[in-house]
N, C-alpha and C positions, 0 to 999 in steps of 0.2 A: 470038926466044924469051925473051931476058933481058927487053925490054921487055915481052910478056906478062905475065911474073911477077912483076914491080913492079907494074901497072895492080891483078893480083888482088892482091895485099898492101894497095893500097892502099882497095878495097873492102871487105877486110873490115875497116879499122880503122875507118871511119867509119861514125859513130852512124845509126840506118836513120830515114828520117822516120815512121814504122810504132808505130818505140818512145814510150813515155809519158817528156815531157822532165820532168826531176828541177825542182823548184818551186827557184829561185834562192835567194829568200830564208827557206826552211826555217831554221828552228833560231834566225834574228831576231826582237829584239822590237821590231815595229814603231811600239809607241808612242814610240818612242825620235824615229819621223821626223816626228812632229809640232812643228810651229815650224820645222823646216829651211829654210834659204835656200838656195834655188834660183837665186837669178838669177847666181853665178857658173858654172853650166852650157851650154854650150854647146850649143843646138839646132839648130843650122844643121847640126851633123855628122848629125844627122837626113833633112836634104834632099837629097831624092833617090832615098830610100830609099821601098819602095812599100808603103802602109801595108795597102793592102788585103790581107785576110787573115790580118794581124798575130794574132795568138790573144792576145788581152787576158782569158782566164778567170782565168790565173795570177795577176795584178793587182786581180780585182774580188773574189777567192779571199782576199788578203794585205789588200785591204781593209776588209770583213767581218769579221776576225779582228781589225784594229785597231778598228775600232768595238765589239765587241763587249768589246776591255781594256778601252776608253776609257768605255763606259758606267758610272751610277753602278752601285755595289753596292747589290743589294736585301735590307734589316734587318727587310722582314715578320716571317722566320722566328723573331725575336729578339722579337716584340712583347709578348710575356705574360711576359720575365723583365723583373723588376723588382729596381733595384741597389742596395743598400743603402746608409744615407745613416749617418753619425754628428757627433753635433752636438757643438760644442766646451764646451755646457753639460752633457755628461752624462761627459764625463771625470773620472772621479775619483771617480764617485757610486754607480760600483754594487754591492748588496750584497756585505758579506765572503763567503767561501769557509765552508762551514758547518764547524764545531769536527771538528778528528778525534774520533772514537772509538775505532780501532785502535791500539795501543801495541803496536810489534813487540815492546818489551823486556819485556811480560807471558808473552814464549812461551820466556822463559829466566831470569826471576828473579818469586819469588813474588809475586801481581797486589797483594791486600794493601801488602804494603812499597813496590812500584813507586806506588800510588795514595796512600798516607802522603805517599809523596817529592815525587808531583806537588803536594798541596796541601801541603807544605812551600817549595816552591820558590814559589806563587803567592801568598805571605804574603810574602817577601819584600822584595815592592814595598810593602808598605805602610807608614805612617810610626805610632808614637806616640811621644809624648813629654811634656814639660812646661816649664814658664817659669813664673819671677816676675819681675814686671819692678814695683820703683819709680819712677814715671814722673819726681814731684814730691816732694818733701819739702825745703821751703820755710821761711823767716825772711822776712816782708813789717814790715821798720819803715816806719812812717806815723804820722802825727800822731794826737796820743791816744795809745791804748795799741798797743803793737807787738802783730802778729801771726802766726799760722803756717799750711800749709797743704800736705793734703797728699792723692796720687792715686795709687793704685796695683793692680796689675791681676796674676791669676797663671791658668793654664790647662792642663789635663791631658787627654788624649783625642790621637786622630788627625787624619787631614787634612782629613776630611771631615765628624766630629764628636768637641765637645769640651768638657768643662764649665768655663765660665768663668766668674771669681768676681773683681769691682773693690771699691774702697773709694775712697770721696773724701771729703772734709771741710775747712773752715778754721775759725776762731775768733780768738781775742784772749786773752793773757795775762792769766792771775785772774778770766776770766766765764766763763758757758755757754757752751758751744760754738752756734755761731751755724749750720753745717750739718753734717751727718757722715748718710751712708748707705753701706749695703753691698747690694750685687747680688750674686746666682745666678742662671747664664742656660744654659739647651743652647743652643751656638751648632752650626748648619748649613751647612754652604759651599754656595753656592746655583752658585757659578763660582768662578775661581782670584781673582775680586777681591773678591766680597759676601759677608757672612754674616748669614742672618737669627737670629734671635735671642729666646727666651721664655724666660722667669722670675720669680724675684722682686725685690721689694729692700724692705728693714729700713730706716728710718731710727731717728736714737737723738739727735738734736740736740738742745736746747731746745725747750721745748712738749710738747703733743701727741704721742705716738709716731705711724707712720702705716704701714703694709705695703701695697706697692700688688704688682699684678701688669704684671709689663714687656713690650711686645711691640714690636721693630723690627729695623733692619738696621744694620750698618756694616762697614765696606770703604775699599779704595782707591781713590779715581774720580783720571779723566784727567789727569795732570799730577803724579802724585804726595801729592794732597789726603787726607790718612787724614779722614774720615766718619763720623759715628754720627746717627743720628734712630732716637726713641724715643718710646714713649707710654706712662704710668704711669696705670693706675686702682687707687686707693687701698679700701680697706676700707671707706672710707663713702662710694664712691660719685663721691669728685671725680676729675677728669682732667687732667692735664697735660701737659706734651709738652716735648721737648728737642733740640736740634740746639749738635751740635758739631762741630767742624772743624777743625784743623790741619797744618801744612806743614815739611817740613825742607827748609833752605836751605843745603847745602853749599857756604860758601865758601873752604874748604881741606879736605883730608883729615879734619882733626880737627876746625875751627871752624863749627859747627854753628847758624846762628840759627833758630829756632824762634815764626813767631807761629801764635796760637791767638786763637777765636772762640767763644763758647757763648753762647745765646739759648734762655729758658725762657720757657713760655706756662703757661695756664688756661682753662679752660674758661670757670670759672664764680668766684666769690669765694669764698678758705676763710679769713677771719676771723681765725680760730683759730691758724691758720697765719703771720696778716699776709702772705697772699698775695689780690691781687685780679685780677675775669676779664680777660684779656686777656694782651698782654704784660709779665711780670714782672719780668725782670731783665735786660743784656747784659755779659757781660764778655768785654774783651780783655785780650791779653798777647802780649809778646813776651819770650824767652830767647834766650840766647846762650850756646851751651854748649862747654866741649874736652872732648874724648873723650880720656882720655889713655892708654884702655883702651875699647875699644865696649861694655865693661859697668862704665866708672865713670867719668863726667862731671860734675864741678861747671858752676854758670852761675849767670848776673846776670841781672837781665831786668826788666823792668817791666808790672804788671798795674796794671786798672781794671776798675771793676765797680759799675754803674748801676741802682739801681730806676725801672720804670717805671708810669706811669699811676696805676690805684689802689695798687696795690703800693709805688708811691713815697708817695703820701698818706697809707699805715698807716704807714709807718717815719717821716715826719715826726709824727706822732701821739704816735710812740712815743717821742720825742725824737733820733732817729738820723737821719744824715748820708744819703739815698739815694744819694748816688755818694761812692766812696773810688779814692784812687789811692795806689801805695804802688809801692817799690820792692822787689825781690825776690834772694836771696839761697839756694841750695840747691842739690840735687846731686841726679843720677839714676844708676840701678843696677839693674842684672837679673843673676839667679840662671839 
């Protein structure tokens, strides 16, 4: 009897061939067994064993489901979005955000006073001012009679426009003044380094008087080079042109050398003037200045100044020397 009732205990624990066996490798991913090495397995423990009948569905089942991971992914679906590209040339470039118009602070203090405020506040930034600066006022002794000479320049307006008014001239002790004019110009800041430039200029030397009207630029170019080119047509018609140039050579805090270059043309021959067409005249110069204040610096220096072509053939005419060299002795100062 006891044997009886172990045999049925023992029937019903085991699994019935009838039932559906549970898929072993449920819940694996079997792309994981791709690449696996197999040859340290043991298949002999196989032998013996009767294959027929074997139920291989569950394997060709686990199969299928690895090929189907393993396959590529298809991005048809994806074909008509198109991904947006940004180029490193358009960094930086695109339009400002448009100006508010809303001022929360209108909805609690009178709009009037708040809009006074704002355009109070946006004056601010802006600059006016004024200068005179004595660039030259000069003692040139040289053989003959000694001489003098002198350049100076003042300006009032803002940063972007401003009227400016120069005067320059030289001569010789006990004669006529041999050049002296005065300019008025609206100058326009074209950029932070150029300004162009329209007005007048007075001359009042020896001879002739003459009013031309003035058109050009001057500025800082590269290196620190202060600029001017200019072109004068006179009252009756003549033309002339001028290019100047100069450079500060900071070789201590205070000791400042200074050379300069000026070259004046003509168009055409003005007689009258003992000016002939072409190039007229070049002078250089060098100073040496101390600052002993950056708005009062004495200095020494040496100028030269050459008539050329016909311009030189009227002053020999005239019984004058077309090149002078002289030494230089003066001071500079701005207001």
């Amino acid at each position: 009897m006891k044997r009886l009732l172990l045999a049925g205990a023992a029937l019903i624990s085991t699994p019935s061939f009838a039932q559906e066996v549970p898929d072993p490798h449920a819940g694996h991913d079997m792309t994981q067994m791709e690449g696996m090495d197999h040859s340290s397995h043991d298949m002999g423990a196989m032998e013996g064993q009767p294959m027929e009948g074997m139920d291989h569905s569950m394997h060709q089942q686990s199969e299928a489901a690895t090929a189907d991971q393993a396959a590529p992914m298809d991005h048809s679906a994806h074909a008509g979005h198109v991904m947006p590209t940004v180029s490193d040339s358009e960094v930086g470039n695109a339009p400002p955000p448009p100006v508010p118009t809303d001022h929360p602070a209108d909805a609690y203090w009178d709009r009037q006073r708040m809009a006074q405020a704002r355009a109070d506040l946006a004056k601010e930034g802006r600059f006016y001012g004024n200068a005179l600066i004595l660039d030259r006022l000069e003692y040139r002794p040289r053989s003959g009679k000694d001489g003098f000479a002198w350049q100076a320049m003042g300006w009032i307006g803002g940063d972007i426009d401003r009227l400016a008014v120069e005067t320059e001239g030289d001569g010789a002790f006990g004669e006529p003044l041999e050049t002296g004019e005065v300019r008025a110009a609206w100058r326009h800041a074209l950029d932070p380094w150029w300004n162009f430039e329209l007005g007048v200029r007075q001359d009042f030397a020896a001879g002739p008087d003459r009013t031309y009207g003035v058109i050009g630029i001057e500025g800082l170019a590269p290196y620190w080079f202060e600029l001017g080119a200019h072109a004068f047509v006179s009252n009756k018609g003549d033309v002339h042109f001028r290019v100047e140039a100069e450079h500060d050579m900071r070789l201590t805090q205070r000791l400042i050398l200074q050379p300069s270059v000026e070259i004046d043309a003509s168009a055409q021959d003005v007689p009258e003037l003992g000016i002939g067409a072409g190039f007229e005249k070049v002078e250089l110069g060098a100073r040496m200045r101390y600052e002993f204040a950056r708005e009062f610096a004495p200095y020494v220096g040496v100028h030269w100044e050459r008539k050329l072509g016909e311009t030189a053939r009227l002053a020999r005419l005239d019984g004058e020397n077309p090149s002078q060299v002289s030494a230089v002795v003066g001071v500079r100062m701005w207001f």
